[in-house]
C-alpha positions in Angstrom: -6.3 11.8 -18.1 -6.1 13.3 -14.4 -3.7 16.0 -14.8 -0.5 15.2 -12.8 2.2 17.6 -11.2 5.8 17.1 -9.9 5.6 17.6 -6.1 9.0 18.4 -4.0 9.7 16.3 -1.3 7.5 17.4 1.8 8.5 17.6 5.6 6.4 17.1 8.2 7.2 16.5 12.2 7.6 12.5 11.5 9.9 12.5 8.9 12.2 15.4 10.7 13.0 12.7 13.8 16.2 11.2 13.4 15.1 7.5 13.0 16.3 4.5 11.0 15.0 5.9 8.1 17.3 8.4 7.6 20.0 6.0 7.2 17.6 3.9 4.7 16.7 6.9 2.4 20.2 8.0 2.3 21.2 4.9 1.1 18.8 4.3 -1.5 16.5 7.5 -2.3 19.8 8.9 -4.3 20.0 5.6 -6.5 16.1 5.6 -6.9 15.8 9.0 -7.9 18.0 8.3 -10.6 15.5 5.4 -12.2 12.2 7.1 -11.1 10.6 10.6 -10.6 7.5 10.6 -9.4 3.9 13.1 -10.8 1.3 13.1 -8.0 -2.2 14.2 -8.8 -2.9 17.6 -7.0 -4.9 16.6 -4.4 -2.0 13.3 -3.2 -1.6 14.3 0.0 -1.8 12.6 3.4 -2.2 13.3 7.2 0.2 15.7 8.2 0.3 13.6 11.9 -1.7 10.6 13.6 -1.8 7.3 12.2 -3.3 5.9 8.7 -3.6 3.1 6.6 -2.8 3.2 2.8 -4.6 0.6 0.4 -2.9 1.2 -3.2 -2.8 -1.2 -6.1 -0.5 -3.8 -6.6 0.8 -5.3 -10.1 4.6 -5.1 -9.6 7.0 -7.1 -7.0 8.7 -3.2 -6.7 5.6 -1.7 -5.8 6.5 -1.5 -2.0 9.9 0.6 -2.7 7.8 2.6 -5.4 4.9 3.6 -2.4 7.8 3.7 0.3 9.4 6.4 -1.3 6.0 8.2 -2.6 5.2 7.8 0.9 8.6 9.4 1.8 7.9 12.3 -0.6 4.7 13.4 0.9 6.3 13.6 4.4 5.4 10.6 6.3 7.3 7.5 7.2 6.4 4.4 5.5 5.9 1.1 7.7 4.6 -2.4 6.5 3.1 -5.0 7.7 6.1 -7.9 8.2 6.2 -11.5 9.1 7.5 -12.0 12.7 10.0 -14.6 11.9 12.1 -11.5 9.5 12.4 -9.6 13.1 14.6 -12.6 14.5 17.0 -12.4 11.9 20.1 -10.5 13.0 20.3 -7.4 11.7 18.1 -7.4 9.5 15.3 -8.2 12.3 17.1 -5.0 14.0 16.9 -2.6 11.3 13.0 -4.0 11.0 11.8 -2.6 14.7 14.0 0.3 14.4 12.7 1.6 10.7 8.2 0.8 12.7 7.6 -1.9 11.1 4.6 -4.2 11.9 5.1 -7.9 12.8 2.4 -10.1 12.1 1.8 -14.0 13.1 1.5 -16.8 10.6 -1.2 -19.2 11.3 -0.1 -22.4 9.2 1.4 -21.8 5.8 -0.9 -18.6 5.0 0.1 -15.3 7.1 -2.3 -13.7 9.1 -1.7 -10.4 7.7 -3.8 -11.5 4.6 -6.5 -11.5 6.7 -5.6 -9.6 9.8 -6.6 -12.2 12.5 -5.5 -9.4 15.1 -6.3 -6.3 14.0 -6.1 -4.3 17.0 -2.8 -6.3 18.0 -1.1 -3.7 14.4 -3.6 -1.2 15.4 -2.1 -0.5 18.7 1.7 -0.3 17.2 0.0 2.3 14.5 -1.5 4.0 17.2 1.4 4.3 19.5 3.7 5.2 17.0 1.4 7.8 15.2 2.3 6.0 12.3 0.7 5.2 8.8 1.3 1.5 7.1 1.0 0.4 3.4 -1.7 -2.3 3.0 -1.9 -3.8 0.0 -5.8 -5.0 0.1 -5.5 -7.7 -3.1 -2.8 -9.7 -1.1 -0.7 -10.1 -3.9 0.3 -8.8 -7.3 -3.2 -8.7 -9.3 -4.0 -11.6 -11.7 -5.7 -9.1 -14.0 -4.2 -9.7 -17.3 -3.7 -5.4 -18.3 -3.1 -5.0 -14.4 -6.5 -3.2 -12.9 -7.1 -4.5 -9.6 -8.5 -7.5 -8.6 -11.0 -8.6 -5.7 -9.7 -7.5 -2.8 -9.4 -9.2 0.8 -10.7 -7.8 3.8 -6.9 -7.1 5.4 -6.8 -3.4 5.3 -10.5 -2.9 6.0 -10.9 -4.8 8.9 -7.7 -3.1 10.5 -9.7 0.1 10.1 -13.2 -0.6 11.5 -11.8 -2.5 14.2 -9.5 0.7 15.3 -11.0 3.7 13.4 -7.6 4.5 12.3 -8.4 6.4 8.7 -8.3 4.2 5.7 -7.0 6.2 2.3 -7.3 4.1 -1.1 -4.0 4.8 -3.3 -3.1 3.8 -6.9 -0.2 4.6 -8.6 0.9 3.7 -12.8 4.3 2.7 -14.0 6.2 0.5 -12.3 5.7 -2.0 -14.6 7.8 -0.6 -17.1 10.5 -0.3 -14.2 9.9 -4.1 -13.6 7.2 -6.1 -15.0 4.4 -8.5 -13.3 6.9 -11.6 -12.0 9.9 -10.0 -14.2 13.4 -10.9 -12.9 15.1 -7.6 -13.5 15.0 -4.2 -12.7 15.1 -1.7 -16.7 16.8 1.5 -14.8 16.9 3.0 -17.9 15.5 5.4 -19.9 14.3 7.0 -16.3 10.8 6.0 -15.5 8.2 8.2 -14.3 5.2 6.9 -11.7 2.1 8.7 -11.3 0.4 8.8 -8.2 -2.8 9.6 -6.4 -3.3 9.2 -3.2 -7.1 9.9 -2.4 -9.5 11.1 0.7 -9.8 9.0 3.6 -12.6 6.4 2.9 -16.1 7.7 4.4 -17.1 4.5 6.8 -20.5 6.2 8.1 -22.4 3.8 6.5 -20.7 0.8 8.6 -20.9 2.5 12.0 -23.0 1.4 14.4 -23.4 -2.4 12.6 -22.0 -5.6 13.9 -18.9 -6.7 12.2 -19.4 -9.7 10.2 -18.6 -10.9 6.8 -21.2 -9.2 5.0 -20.0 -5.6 6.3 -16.3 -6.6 5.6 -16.8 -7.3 2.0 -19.5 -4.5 1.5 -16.2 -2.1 2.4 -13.6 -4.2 0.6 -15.9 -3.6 -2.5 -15.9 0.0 -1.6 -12.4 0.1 -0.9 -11.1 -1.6 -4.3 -14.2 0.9 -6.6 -12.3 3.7 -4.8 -8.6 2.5 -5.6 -9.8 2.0 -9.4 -11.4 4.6 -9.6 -8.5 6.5 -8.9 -6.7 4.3 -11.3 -8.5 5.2 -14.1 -7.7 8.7 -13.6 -3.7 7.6 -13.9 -4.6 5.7 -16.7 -7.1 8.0 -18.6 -9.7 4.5 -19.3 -12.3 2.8 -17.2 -11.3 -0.5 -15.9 -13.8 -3.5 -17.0 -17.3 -3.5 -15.6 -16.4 -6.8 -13.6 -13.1 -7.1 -11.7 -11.4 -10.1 -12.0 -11.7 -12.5 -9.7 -9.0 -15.3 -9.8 -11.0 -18.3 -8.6 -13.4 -18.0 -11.4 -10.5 -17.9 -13.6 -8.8 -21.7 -11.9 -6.1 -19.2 -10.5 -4.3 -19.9 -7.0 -4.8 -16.0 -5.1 -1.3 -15.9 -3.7 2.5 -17.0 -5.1 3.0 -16.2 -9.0 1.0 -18.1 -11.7 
């Protein structure tokens, strides 16, 4: 198995402006440390400064607190990509455009952030904002019944060719025993621990220079999810089946629970 160290929580020039998520770490970081510490493979890091995009795994509806506070650890702010009707709530909608998040349209029932209909629309708020967002490239919580990643959808890696804005694979191991696939509660306790690795930023030579059309977009996803298992297996200390599992050959609806 990868070896795995504690890492102290870093501080780069992001996370030292005052911004809402001071208020949202105060609040829940102290609670969250108490159910999770966190092991990072030695080489988790991520870009001190400048934008990024962050494709992990996804087996777990806590994932997103588990990455946003991994993220949070390593010195960067965590954004997401958000449905535009949460930012007309009250409140809520506020604290939403104050902590960077992304709104993104819906086009009919299925949100366009699944596929990224307007990449560089996100890609400009990354961009101004010097920001990083969390991606999750499967869409939804894998299908794969021991929880290696699935096929992935093009999402995260058409944000990146169409702005060049680095794309880093992720996985992390162990929120599941915090809250299962589809559980209903949270098991605080004994305290959980989450390993991590964050990897290099995905070399995209080999897509330069080429028209962007389906083909290219699914060669990268492929490359994109073999990076983020592979990095898996390390957590894990086992190699993921030969095939990844692909729900529609398994009669299983890609989004919602099953």
């Amino acid at each position: 198995m990868t070896k795995t160290v504690k890492l102290r929580s870093l501080s780069g020039p992001e996370k030292r402006k005052p911004s809402m998520f001071w208020v949202l770490a105060s609040l829940t970081l102290p609670a969250w440390s108490l159910m999770v510490r966190y092991r990072f493979t030695p080489n988790s890091k991520l870009p001190k400064t400048g934008p990024f995009i962050l494709a992990p795994n996804h087996f777990s509806e806590i994932d997103p607190i588990a990455m946003g506070a991994a993220v949070w650890h390593l010195g960067r702010v965590p954004r997401f990509l958000a449905k535009e009707s949460l930012f007309k709530i009250p409140v809520f909608g506020w604290m939403l455009r104050k902590s960077g998040q992304i709104p993104v349209e819906r086009a009919g029932a299925v949100m366009r952030s699944t596929g990224l209909d307007n990449p560089l629309s996100s890609a400009s708020k990354l961009i101004e904002s010097q920001g990083g967002v969390i991606v999750y490239p499967e869409g939804t919580l894998t299908r794969d019944p021991d929880l290696w990643p699935m096929r992935g959808k093009s999402g995260a890696v058409r944000l990146a060719l169409e702005s060049g804005i680095p794309l880093i694979p992720a996985a992390h191991w162990g929120t599941q025993e915090l809250m299962p696939r589809y559980g209903k509660s949270i098991r605080p306790f004994p305290r959980k621990t989450i390993e991590v690795a964050i990897g290099d930023p995905m070399d995209m030579s080999e897509f330069r220079d080429r028209h962007i059309d389906q083909r290219l977009i699914n060669e990268a996803t492929t490359k994109l999810m073999n990076e983020i298992t592979k990095l898996l297996e390390g957590l894990r200390g086992e190699k993921a089946p030969p095939e990844r599992w692909d729900p529609s050959k398994h009669q299983q609806n890609e989004t919602g629970r099953f």
